[in-house]
BALOFI-315873 format. One record per residue: x, y, z of N, C-alpha, C, CB in turn. Coordinates in steps of 0.2 Angstrom, whole numbers, plus 5000, padded with zeros to 4 digits. Glycine has a CB too. Layout:
N
XYZXYZXYZXYZ/...
***
This chain:
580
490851514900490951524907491551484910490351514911/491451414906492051374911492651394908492151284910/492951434903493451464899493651514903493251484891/493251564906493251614911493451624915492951624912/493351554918493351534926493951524926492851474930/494051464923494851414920495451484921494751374909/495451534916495751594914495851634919495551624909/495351634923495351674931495851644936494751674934/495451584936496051534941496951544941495951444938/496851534934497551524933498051604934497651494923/497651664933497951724937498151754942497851744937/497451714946497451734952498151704955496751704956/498051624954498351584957499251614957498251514954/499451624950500051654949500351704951500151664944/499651754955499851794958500251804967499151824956/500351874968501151864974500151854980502351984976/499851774980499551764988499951794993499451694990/499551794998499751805004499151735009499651885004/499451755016498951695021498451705018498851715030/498051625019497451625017496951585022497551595010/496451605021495851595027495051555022495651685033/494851485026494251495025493651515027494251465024/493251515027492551535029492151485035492051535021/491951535040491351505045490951495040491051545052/490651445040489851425035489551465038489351335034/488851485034488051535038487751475043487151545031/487851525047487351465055486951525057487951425063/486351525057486251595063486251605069485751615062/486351555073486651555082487551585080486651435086/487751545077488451565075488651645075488551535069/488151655070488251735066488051795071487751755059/487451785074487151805078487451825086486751775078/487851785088488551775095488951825091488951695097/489451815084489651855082489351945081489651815077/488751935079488652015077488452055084487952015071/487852035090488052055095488452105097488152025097/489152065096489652115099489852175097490152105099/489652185089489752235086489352285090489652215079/488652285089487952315090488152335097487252265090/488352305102488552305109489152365111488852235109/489652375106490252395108489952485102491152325105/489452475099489052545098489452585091489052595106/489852545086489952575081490052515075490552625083/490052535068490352485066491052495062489952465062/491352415063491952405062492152395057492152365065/492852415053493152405050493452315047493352445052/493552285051493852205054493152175049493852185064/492652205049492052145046491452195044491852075053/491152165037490652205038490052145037490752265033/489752145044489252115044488852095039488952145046/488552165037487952135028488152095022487752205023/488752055026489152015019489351945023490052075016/488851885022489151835026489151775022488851815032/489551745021489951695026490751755026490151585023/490851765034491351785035492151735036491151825040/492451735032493251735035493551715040493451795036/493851655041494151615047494351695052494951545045/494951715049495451755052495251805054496051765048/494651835047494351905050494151885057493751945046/493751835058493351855066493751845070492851805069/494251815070494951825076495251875077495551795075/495251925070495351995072494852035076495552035066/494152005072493752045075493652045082493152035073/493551985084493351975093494051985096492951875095/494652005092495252015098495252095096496251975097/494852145092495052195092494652235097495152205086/493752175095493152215101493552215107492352165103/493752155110494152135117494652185118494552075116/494952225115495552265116495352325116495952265112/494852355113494452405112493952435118494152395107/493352385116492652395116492852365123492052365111/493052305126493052245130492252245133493652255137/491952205126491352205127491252135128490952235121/491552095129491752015134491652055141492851975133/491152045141491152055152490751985156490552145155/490251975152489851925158490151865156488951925158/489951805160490451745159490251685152490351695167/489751695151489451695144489751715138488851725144/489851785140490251815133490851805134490151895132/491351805141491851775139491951715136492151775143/491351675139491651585134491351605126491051485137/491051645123490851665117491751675113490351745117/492151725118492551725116493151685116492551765117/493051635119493651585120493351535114493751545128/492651525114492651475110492551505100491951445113/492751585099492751585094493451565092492551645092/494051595097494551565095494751535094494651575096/494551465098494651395100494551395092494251345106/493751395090493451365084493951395077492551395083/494151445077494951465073495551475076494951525069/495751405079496351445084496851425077496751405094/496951405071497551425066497651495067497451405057/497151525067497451615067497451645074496951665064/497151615081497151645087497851625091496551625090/497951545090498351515092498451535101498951515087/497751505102497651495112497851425113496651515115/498051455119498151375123497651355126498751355129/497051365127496451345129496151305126496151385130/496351285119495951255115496551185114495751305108/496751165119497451105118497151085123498351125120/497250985121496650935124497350925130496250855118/496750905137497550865139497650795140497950885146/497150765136497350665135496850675128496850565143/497350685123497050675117497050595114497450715113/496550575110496550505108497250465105495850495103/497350415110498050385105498450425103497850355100/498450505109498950535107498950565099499450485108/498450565095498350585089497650615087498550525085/497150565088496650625090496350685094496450605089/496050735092495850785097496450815101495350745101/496850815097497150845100497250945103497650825096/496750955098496451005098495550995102496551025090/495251025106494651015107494051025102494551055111/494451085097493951085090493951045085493951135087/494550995084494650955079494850895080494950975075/494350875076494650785078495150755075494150735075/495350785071496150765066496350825063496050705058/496850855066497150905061498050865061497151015064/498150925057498950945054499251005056499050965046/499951035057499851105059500651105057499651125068/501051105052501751125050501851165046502051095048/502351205043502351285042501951275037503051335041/501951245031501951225023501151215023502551155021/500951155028500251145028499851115032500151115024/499351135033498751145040498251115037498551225043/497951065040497351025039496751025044497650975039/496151025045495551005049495250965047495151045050/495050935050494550865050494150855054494750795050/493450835055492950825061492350805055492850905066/492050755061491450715058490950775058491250645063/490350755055489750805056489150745058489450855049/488850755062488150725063487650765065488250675066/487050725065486350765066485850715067486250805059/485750695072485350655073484750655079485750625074/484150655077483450695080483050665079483250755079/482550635083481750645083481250695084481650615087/480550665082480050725082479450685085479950755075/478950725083478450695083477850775082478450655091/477550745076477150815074476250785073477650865065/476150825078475250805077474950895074474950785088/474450855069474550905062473650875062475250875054/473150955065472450945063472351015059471950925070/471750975054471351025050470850995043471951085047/470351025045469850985037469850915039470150985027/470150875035470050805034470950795037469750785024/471250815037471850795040472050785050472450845036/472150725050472250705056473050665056471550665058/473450685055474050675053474450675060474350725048/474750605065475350595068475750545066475350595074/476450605063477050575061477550585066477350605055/477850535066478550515068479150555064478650435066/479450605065479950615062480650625064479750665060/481050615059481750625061482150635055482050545065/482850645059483450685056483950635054483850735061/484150615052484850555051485450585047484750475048/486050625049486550655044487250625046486650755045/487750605043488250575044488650605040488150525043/489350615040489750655038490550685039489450695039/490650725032491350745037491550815034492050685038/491850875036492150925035492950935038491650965036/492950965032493750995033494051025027494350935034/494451075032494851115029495551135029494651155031/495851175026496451165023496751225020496451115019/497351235024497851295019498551265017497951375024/498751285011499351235009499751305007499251175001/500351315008500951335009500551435010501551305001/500051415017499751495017499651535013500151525019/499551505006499051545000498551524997499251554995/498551464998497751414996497551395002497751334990/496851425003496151395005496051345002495651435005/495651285007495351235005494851215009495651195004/494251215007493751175012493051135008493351235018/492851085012492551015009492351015014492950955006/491450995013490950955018490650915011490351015023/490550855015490150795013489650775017490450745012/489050775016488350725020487850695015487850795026/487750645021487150585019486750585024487250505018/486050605023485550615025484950585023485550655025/484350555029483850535028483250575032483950475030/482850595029482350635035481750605033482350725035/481450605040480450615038480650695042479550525044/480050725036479950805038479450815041479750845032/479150885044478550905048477950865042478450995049/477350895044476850875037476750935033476050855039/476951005037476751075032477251065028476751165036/477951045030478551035023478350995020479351015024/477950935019477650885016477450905010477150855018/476850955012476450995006476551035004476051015007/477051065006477651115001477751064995478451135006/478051004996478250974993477950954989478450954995/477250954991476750924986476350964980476150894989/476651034983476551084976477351114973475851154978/477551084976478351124972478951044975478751234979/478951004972479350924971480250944975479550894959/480250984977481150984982481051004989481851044980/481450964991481650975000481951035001482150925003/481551095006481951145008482751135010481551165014/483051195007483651215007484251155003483751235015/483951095000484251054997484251054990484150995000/484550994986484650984979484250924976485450974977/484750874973484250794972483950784978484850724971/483550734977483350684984482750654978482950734993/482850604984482350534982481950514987482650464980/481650464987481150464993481550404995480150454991/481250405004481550355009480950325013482150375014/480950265011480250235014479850255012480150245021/479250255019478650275015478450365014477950245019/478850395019478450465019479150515019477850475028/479650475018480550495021480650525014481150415024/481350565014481850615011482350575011482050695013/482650575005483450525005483750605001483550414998/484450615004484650694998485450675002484050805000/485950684996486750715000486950784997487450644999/487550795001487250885003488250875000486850925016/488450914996489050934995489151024992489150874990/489551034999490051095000490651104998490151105005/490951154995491551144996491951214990491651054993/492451224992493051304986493751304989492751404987/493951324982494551334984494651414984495051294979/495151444989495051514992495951544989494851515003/495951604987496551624985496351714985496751584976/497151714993497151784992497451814988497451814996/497351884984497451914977498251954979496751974975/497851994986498452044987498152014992498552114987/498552074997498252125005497552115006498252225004/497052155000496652185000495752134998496952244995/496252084994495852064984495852004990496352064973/495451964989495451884988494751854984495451854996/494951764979494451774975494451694978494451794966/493751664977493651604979493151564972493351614985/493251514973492751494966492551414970493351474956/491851404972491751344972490951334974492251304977/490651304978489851264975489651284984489951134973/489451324985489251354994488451414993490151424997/488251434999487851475001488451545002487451445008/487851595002488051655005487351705007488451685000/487451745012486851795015487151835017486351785019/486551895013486851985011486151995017486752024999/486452025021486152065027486152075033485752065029/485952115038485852105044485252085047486052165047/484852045044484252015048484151935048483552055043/483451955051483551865051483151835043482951825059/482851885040482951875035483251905028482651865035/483351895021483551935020483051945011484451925022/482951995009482752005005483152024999482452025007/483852024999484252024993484351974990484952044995/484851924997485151844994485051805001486251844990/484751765003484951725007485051675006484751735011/485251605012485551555013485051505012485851545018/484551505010483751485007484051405004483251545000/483851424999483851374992484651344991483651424984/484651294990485151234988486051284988484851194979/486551274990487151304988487151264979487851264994/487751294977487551334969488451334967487051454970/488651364963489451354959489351414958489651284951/489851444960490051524961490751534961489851534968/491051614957491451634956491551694961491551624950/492051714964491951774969492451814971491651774974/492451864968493051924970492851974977493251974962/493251984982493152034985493552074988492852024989/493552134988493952184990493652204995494152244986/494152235001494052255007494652305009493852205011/494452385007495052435009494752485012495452475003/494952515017495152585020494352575022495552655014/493652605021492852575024492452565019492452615028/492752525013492452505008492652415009492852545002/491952395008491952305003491552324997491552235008/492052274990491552264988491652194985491352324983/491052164982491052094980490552074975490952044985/490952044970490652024963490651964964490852044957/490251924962490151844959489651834957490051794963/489651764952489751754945489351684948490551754942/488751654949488451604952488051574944487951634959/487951504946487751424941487251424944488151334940/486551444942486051414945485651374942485751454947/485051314945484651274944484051314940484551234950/484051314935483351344930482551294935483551314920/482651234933482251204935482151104937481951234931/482051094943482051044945481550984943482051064949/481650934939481150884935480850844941481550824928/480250824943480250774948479550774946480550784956/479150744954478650764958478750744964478150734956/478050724969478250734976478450664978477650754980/478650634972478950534975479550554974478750454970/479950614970480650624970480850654965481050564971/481350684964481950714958482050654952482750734962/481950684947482050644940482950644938481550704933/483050584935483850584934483950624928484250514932/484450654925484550664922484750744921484250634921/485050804915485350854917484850894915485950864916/484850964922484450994923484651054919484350994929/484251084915484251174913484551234917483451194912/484951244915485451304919485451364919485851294917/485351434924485351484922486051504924484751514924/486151574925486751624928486251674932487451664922/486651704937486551754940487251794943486151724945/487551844939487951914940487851944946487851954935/488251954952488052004958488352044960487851984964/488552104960488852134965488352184969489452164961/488852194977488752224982489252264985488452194985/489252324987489752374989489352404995489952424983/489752395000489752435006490152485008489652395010/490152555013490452595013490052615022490452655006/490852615026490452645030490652705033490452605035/490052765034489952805034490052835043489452805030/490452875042490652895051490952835055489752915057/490652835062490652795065490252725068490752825067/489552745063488752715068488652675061488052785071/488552725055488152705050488652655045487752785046/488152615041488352585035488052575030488552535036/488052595023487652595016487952535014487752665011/487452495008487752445006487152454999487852385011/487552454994487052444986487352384984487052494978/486652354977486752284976486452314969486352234982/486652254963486352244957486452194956486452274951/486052144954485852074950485752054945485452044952/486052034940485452024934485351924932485752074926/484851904933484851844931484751824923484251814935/485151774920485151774913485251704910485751824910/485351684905485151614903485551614894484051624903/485951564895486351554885485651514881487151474883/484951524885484451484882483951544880484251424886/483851544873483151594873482651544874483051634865/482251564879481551544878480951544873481251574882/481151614870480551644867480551584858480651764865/481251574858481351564851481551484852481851624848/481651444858481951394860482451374857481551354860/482751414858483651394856484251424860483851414847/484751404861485351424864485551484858485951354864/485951524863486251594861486751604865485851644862/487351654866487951654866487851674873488251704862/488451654877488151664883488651744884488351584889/488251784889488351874887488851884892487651934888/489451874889490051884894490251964897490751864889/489651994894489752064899489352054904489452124896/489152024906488952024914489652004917488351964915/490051994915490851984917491052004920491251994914/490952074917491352134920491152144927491252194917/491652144934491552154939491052234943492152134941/491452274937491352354939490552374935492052404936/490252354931489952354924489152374929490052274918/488752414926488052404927487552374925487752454927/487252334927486852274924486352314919486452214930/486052354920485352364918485952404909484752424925/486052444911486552464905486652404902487252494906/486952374902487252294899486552274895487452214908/486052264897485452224898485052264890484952244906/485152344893484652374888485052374880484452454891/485752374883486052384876486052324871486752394877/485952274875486052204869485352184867486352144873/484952224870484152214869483952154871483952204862/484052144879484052064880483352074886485052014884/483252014887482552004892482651974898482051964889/483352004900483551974907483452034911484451934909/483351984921482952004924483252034927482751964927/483352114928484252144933483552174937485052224928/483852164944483752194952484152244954483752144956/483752284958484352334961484152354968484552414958/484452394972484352394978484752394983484152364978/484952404989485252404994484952385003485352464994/485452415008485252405012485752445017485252345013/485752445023486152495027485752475037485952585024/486452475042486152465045486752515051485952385045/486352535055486352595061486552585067485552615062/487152575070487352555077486952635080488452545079/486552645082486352715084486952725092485252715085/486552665097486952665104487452615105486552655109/487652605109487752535112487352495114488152525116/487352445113486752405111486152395108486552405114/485952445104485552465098485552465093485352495098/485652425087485552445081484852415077486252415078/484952495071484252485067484652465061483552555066/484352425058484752405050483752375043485552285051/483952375038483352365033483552375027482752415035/483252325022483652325014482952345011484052235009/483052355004482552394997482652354993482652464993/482352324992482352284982481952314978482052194980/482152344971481952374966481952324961482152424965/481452274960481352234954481252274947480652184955/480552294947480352324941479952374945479952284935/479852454941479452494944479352544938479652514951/478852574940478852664934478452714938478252654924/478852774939478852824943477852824943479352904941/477752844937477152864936476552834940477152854930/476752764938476352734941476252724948476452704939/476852734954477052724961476452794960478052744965/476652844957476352924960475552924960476653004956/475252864953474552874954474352824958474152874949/474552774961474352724967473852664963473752764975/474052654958473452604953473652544955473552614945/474252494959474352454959474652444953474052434962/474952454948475252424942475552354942475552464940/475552294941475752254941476552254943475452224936/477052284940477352284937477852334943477152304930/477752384947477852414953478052354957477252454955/478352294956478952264961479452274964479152224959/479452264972479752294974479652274984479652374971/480252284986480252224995480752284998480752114995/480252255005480652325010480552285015480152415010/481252305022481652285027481652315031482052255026/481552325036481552365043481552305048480952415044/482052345055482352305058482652335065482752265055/482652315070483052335078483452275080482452365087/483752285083484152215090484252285094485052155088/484152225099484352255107484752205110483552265112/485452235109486052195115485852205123486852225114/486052125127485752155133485352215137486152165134/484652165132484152225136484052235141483652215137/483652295143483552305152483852285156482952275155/484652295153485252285157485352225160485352325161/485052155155484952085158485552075155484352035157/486352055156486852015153486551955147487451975160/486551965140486551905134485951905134486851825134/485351935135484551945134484651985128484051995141/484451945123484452005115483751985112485351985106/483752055110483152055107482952075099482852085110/482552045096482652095089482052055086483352075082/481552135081481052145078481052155073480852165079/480852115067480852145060480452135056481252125056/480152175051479752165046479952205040479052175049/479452105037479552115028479052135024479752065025/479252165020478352175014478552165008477752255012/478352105004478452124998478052104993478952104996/477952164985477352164982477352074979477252224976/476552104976476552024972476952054965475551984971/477051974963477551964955478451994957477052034945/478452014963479252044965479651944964479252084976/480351964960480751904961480751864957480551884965/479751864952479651834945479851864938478951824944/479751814934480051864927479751824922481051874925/479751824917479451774912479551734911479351774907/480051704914480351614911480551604918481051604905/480651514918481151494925481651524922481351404927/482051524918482851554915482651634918483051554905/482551654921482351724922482551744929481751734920/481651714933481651704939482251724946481451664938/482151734951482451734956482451694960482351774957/482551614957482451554960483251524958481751504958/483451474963483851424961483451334963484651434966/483451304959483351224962482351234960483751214973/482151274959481451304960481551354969480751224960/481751334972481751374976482051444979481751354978/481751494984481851554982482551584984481351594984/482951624981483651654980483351704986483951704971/483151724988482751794993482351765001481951854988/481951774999481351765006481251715005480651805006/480951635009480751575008479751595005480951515015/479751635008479051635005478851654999478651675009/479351694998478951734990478851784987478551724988/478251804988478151884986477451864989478151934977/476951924990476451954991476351944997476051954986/476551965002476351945008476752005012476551875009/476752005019476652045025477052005029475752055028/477452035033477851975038478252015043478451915034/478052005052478452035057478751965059477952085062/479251995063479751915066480051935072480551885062/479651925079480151945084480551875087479751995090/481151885089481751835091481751885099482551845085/481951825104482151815110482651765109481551805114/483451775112483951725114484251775119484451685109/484351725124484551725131485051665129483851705137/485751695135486251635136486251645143486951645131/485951625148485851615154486451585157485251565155/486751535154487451505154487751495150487551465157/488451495151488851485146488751445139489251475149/488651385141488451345137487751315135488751305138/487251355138486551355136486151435135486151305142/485851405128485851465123484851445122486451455114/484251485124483851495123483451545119483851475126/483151505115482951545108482251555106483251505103/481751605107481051605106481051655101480551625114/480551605095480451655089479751655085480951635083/479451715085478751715082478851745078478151735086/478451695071478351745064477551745063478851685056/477351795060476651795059476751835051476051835067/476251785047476251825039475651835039476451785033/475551885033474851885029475051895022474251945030/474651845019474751865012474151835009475451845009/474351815000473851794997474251754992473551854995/473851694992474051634990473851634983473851584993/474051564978473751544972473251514972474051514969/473251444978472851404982472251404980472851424989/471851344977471051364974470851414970470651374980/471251424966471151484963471351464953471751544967/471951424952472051404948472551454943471551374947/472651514947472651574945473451614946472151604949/473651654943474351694947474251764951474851724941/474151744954474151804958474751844962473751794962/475351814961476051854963476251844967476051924965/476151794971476451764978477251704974475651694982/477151674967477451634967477951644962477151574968/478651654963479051694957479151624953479851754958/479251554954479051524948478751524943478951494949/477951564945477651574938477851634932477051604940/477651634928477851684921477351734924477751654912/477651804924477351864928476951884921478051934933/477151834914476451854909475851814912476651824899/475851774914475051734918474851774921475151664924/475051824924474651894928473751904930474751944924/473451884932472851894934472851954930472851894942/473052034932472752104930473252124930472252144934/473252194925473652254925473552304933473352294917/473252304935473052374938472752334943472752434933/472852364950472352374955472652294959471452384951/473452264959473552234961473852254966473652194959/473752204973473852224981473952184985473352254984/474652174991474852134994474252104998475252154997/474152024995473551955002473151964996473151975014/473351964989472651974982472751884982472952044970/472051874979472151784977471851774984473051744976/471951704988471651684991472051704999471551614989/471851745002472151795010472351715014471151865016/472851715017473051685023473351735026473351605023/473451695032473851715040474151645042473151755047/474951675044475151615045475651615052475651585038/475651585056475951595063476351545064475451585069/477051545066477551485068477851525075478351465061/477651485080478151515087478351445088477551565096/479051455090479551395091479951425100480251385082/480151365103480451375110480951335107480051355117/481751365110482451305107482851315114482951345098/482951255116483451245121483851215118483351215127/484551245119485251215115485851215119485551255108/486051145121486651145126487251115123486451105133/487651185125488451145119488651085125489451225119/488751035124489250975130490050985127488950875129/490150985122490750995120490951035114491050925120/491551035112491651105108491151075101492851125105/490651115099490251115094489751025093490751135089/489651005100489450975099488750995103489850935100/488150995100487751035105486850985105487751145102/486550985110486050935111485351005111486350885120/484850995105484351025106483550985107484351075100/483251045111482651035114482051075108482651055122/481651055106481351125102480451105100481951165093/480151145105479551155101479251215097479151135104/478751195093478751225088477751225087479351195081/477451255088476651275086476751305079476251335090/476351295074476051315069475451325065476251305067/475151395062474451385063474351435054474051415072/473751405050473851435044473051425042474551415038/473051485044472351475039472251515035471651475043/471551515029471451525022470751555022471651455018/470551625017469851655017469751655009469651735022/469151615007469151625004468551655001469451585003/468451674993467751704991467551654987467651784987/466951614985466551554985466651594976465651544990/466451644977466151674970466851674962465951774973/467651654967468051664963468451604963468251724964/467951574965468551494965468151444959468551444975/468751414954468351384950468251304950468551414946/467551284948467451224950467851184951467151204947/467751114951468451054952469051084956468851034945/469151134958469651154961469651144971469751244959/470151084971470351064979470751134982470950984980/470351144988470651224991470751184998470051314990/471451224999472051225003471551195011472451315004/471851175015471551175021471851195027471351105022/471451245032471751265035472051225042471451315035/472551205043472951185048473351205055473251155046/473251175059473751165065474151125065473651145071/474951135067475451085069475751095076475951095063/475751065080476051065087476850995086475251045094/477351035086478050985084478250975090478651005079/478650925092479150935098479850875096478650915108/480550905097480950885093481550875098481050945087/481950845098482850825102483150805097482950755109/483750835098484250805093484950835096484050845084/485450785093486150795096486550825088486450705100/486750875089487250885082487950895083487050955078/488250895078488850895080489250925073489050825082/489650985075489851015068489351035062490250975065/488751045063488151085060487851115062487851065058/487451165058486851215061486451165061486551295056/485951185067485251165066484851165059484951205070/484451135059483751135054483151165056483551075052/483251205053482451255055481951255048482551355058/481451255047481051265044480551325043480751215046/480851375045480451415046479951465040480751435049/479451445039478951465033478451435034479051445026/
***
């Protein structure tokens, strides 16, 4: 693979580039101000296609000047600072004078409102800005025998920047050091699965504390016009929802290779991702030393259809130079290579036992202001079995449905959106960690997993320009492992050969819970991406269990309440949410 990459590099690079742009990182306040407009102005655009993010400095500059010129869907004073401050946030490509300080530091810094140190000459352009993240909590946490109030907090320190050298190379780099104490429900996550949501290493800090640093970063090279390829260690999320059941921004960023075309109302994109097979630790910290490696092949092709609709198919296959069954290394299967190639073909021809997914998604501007969107995963299935309703173990498979409502009931920046997820149990698992649909142990898809039931409604209001209020209820059902000792399909770490039963399996099988998170968020920009949050957060999970199927010695789950309340000042980062 590093022979591959190396040989790619060196072609691209040699090739006639053109201007080059990097990537807004996944935020969802970010994305969400972004996609709006689209949904708003009642078709979809050619300039970007949504179901494919992290988007493109330069594309959103086109995008928000072409809604503006068009749609002029900038009308209330909210959405115009939406639109001044996308620019500002890429003015290399907008190049507004609004975003020009007028007593910059010493004459050298801030000279820009978005950057604390740049460059700007024909040959080469530079961004610099610190990141921080700095918050308290306080989470009172009752149930059974637990009476738990922690002290919790955020501590990130940092810096990011970006870079284009003679307008054909992309460059961007983030660095952070971090210290957290977590809620207590992330605690006990931890205590049955050893890593910190959405991160890599960590070690413990103090007594109850996370020590972890967070390294981002690729170099970006336009092909043509059309083609650009990037190769470097980032996140990405494939959808229009708040979650996503393809790929989302979940689990740890990963070393990735990625080609993408975007012509005439076609995108398509292939990459080539290093994933974490499996993480050595327990709950005191990560083990030194090198960790077992899988690959995961992707591509996704979107086409948009008329003026309203968009289709988008996906195939995945996860694979491994390590045979499990026979515990030895094996060649690593350079046909997954091929950008154009069907995985499952690939798969059956070599007689191999890797994991290929398929699937899609598509999302609907029906009106202005209305769009329906929702994805399909097809893990494993057999017709036969769907048509006699036997539950077959093996019938894996996750389904997405979804609305937003731009400016409801004709309230200016009142949006709304509803979605729910279902997916069976053993969806996502495969027989080995080398298999699985996990990076780092954690999940490539949904943070929860499989076998569960899940609606999400969102409320944000931008009341003013620079204050953004955010109310989100998630309520799940499903069925746990919890006291049981057992596999019951909730947890694609397990080998889907540990299976409980052939036949007659059904989403909340194992031990049933119901899980509630409603959170309130007040977030006030003070200065260009510097923004001060308020946020509380209820949480409630309780557990039913049958006496008759739980086996002796076995400690079973306890059902809890958490009531959090949180402030923090950030600066050049998304928030941290927890949501699960």
């Amino acid at each position: 693979m590093q022979k591959s990459i190396f040989v790619f590099c060196l072609v691209i690079m040699a090739g006639n580039a053109l201007a080059q742009a990097t990537n807004a990182s996944t935020n969802e306040d970010y994305y969400h101000w972004l996609d709006r407009y689209e949904v708003k102005s009642g078709r979809v655009l050619t300039e970007l296609f949504t179901s494919v993010k992290p988007y493109k400095r330069n594309t959103i500059v086109a995008y928000v000047d072409s809604l503006e010129a068009i749609d002029h869907v900038f009308t209330s004073q909210a959405d115009k600072f939406n639109y001044e401050y996308f620019r500002n946030d890429s003015w290399e490509w907008s190049r507004p004078t609004t975003n020009d300080s007028r007593k910059p530091i010493w004459n050298t810094f801030y000279k820009k409102k978005s950057d604390f140190y740049n460059v700007d000459v024909p040959d080469f352009d530079l961004h610099v800005s610190p990141v921080l993240y700095a918050g308290v909590g306080y989470d009172m946490e009752r149930g059974g025998t637990i009476d738990d109030n922690r002290k919790t907090f955020i501590n990130t320190r940092g810096v990011e920047l970006r870079s284009m050298i003679d307008k054909k190379i992309g460059v961007y780099a983030y660095f952070t050091d971090n210290q957290a104490v977590l809620p207590g429900y992330v605690d006990r996550t931890m205590s049955q699965n050893p890593v910190v949501p959405h991160e890599g290493f960590w070690k413990p800090f103090k007594t109850n504390g996370v020590d972890y640093f967070q390294a981002r970063g690729y170099i970006d090279v336009n092909i043509s016009k059309h083609v650009y390829a990037q190769l470097g260690h980032d996140r990405m999320f494939i959808g229009n929802g708040i979650r996503s059941l393809i790929w989302s921004d979940y689990a740890p960023p990963q070393l990735y290779l990625r080609a993408n075309v975007k012509v005439w109302k076609i995108n398509y994109m292939f990459q080539l991702n290093r994933m974490t097979a499996d993480a050595l630790g327990t709950s005191k910290g990560l083990m030194n030393g090198k960790y077992p490696e899988k690959y995961v092949a992707f591509h996704h092709a979107s086409i948009n259809i008329g003026k309203k609709f968009n289709l988008g198919l996906f195939e995945s296959v996860v694979f491994s130079p390590y045979d499990s069954v026979n515990g030895k290394k094996v060649s690593f299967e350079a046909s997954y290579i091929n950008p154009v190639i069907f995985y499952r073909a690939i798969e059956q021809q070599f007689g191999s036992n890797d994991n290929a997914i398929i699937g899609g998604d598509f999302k609907w501007n029906a009106f202005k202001g209305v769009s329906f969107y929702g994805q399909f995963v097809l893990d494993e299935f057999l017709l036969a079995h769907i048509k006699a309703h036997d539950g077959w173990w093996a019938n894996k498979f996750a389904l997405q449905g979804g609305v937003k409502y731009i400016d409801a009931f004709g309230v200016s920046n009142l949006d709304l959106q509803v979605e729910a997820n279902i997916v069976r149990p053993y969806t996502y698992s495969h027989g080995t960690l080398y298999s699985n649909y996990t990076n780092y142990r954690q999940a490539i898809a949904h943070p929860v997993g499989a076998n569960f039931k899940e609606v999400i409604g969102v409320v944000k209001y931008q009341p003013l320009p620079r204050l953004n209020l955010t109310g989100k209820l998630i309520l799940v059902n499903g069925g746990s492992d919890l006291g049981t000792n057992l596999n019951y399909g909730g947890d694609p770490l397990k080998s889907n050969n540990t299976r409980v039963q052939e036949l007659g399996n059904k989403i909340g099988q194992g031990t049933p819970y119901t899980r509630m998170l409603a959170s309130l968020t007040a977030s006030y920009m003070v200065k260009h991406n510097i923004f001060v949050d308020l946020q509380l957060v209820k949480r409630t999970e309780n557990f039913t269990y049958n006496p008759v199927v739980v086996p002796a010695n076995v400690i079973l789950p306890v059902s809890t309440t958490s009531s959090i309340a949180s402030l923090a000042v950030r600066w050049n980062i998304a928030p941290r949410n927890y949501d699960f």
